[in-house]
N, CA, C and O of each residue as an XYZ file, in Angstrom:
336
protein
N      90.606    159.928    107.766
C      91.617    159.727    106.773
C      90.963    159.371    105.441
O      91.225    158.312    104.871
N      90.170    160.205    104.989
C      89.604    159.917    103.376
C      90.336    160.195    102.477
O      91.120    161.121    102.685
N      90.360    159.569    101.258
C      91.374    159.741    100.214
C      92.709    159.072    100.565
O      93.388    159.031     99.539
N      93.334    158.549    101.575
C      94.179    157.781    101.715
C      94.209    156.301    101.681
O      93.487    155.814    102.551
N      94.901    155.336    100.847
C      94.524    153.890    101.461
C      96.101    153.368    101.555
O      97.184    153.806    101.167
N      95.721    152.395    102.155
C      96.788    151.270    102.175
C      96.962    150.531    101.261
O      96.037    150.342    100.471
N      98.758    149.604    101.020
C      99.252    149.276    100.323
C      98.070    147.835    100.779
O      97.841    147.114     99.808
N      97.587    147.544    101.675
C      97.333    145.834    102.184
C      95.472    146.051    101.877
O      94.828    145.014    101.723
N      94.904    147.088    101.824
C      93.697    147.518    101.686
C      93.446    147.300    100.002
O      94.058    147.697     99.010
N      92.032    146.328    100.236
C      91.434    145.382     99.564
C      91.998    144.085     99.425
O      91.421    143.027     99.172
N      93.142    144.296     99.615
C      93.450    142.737     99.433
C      93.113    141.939    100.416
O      92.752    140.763    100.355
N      93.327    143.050    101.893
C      93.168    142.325    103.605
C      91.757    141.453    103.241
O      90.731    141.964    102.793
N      91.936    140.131    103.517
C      90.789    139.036    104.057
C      90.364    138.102    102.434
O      89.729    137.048    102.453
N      90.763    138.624    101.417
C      90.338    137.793    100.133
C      91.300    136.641    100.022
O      92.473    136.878     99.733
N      90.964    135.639    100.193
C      91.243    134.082     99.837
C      90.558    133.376     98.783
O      89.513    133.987     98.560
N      90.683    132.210     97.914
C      90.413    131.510     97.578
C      89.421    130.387     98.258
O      89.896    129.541     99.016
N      87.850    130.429     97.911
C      87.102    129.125     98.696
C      88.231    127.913     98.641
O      89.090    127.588     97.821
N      87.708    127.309    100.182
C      88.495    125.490     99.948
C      87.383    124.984     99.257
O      87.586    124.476     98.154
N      86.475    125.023     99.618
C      85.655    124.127     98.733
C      84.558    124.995     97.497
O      84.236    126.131     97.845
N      84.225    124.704     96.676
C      83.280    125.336     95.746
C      81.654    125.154     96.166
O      81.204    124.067     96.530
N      80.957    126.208     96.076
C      80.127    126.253     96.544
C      78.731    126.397     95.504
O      78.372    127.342     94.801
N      78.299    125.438     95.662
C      76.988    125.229     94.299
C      75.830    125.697     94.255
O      75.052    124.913     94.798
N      75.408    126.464     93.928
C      74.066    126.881     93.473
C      72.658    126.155     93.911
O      71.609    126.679     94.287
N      72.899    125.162     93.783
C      71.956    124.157     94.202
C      71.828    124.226     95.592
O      70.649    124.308     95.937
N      72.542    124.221     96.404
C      73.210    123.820     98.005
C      71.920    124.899     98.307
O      71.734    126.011     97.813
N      71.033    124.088     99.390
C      70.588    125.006     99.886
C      71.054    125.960    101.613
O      71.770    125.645    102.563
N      70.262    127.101    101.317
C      71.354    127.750    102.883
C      70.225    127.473    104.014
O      68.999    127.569    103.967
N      71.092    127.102    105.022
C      70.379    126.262    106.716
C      70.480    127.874    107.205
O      69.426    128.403    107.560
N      71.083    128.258    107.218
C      71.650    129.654    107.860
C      72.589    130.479    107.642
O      73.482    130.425    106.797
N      72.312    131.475    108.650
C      73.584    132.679    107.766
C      74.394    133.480    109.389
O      73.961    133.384    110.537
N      75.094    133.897    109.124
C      75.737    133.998    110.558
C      76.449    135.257    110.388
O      76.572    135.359    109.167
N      77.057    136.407    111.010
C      77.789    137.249    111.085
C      79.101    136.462    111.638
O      79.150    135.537    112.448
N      80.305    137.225    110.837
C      81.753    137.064    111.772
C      81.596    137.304    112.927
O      82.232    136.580    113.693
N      80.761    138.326    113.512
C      80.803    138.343    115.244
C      79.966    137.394    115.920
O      80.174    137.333    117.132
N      79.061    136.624    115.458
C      78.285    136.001    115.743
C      79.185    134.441    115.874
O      79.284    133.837    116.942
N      79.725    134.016    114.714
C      80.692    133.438    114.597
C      81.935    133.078    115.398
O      82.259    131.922    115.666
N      82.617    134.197    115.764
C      83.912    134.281    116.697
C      83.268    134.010    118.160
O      84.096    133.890    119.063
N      81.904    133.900    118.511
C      81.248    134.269    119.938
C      81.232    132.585    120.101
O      81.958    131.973    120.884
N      80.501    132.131    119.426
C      80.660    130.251    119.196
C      81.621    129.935    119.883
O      82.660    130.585    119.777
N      81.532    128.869    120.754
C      82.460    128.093    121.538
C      83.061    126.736    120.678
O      82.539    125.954    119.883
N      83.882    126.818    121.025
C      85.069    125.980    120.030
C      84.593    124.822    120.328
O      83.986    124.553    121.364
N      84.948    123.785    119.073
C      84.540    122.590    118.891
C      85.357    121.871    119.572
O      86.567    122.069    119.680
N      84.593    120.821    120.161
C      85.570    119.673    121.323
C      85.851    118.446    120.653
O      85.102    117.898    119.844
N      87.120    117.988    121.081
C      87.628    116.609    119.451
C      86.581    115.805    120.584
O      86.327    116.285    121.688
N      86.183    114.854    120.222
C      85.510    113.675    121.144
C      86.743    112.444    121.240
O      87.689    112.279    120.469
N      86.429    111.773    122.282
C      87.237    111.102    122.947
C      87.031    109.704    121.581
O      86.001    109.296    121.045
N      89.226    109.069    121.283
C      89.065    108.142    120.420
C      88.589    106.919    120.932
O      88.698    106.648    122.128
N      87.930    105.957    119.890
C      87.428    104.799    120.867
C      88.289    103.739    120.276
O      88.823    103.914    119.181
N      88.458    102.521    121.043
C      89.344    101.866    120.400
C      88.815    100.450    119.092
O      88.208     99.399    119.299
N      89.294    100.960    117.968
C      88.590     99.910    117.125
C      88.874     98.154    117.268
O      88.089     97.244    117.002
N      90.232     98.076    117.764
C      90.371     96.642    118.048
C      91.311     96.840    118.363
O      92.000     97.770    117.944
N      91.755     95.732    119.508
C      93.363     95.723    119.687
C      93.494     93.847    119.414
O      92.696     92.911    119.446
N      95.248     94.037    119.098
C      95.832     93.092    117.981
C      97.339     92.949    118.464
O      98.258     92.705    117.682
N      97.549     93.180    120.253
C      98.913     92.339    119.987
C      99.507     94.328    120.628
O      98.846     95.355    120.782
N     101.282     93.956    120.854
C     101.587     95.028    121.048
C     102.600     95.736    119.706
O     102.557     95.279    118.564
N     103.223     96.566    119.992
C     104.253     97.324    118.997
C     105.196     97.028    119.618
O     105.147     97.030    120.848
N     106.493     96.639    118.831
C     107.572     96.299    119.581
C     108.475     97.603    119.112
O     108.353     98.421    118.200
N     109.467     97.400    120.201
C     110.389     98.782    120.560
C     111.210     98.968    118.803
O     111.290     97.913    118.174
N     111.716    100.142    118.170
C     112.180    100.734    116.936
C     113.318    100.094    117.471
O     113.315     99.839    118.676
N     114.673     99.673    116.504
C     115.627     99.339    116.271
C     116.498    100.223    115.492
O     116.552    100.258    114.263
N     117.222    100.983    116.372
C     117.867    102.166    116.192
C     119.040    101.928    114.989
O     119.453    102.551    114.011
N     119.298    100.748    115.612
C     120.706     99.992    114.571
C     120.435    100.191    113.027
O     121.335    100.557    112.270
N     119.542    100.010    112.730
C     119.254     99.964    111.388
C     119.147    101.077    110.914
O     118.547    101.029    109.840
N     119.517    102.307    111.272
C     119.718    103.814    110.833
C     120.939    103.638    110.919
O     121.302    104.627    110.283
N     122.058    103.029    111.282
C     123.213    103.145    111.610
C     123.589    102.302    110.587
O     124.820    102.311    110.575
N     122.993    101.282    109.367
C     123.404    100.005    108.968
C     124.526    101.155    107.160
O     124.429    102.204    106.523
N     125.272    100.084    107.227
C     126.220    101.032    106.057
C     126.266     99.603    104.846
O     125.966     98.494    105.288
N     126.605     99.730    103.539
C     127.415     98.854    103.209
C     128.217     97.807    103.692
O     128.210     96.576    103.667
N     128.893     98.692    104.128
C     130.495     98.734    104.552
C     129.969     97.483    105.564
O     130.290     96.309    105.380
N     129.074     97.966    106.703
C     128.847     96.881    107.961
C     127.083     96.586    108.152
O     126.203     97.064    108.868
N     127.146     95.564    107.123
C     125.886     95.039    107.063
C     125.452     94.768    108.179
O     126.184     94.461    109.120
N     123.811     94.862    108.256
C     123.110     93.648    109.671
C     122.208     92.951    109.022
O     121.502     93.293    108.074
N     122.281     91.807    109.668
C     121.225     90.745    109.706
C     119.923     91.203    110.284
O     119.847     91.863    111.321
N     118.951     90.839    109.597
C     117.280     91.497    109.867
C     117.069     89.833    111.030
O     117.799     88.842    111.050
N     116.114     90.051    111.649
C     115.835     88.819    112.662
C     114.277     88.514    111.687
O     113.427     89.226    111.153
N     114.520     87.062    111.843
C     113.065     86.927    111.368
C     111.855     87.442    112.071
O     112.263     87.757    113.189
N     110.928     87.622    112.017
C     109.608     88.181    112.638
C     108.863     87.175    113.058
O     108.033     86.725    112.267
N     109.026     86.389    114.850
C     108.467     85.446    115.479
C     107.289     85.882    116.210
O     106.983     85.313    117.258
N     106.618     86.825    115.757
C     105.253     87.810    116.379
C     103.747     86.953    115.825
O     104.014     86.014    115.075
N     102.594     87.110    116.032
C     101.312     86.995    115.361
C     100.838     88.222    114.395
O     100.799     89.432    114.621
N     100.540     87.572    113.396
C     100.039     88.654    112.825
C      98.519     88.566    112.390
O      97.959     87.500    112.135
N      97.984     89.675    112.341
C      96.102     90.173    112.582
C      95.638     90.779    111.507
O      95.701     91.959    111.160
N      95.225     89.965    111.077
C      93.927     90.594    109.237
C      93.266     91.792    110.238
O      92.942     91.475    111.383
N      93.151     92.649    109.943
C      91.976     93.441    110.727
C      91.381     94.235    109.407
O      90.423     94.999    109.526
């Protein structure tokens, strides 16, 4: 099919870099897209826990429900609370 193109041809695959890429930067390596797509996907690593501080207490639905019309009283907050 020579001499014919598509309405999506040249445009298919041109994006905008996310990040800008500097002159300076030196290159570690260079990779093909097929080389690339063959790479086994990155694994999230397991979260660790930075501190624990007490629990979360249950959401209070009521207070989506609160109007003018039929005020609520907030409860004071008899919990500990943690500088972290």
């Amino acid at each position: 099919m020579t001499g014919h193109v598509h309405q999506w041809q040249g445009k298919r695959g041109l994006r905008d870099p996310s990040i800008e890429v500097k002159n300076d930067w030196p290159m570690i390596s260079e990779m093909s897209k097929n080389h690339l797509e063959k790479l086994n996907p990155i694994q999230p690593i397991k979260p660790f826990r930075a501190a624990e501080c007490g629990e979360i207490h249950a959401y209070n639905k009521e207070m989506d429900r609160a109007r003018s019309s039929r005020a609520l009283v907030l409860a004071p907050f008899t919990g500990t609370v943690y500088n972290v």
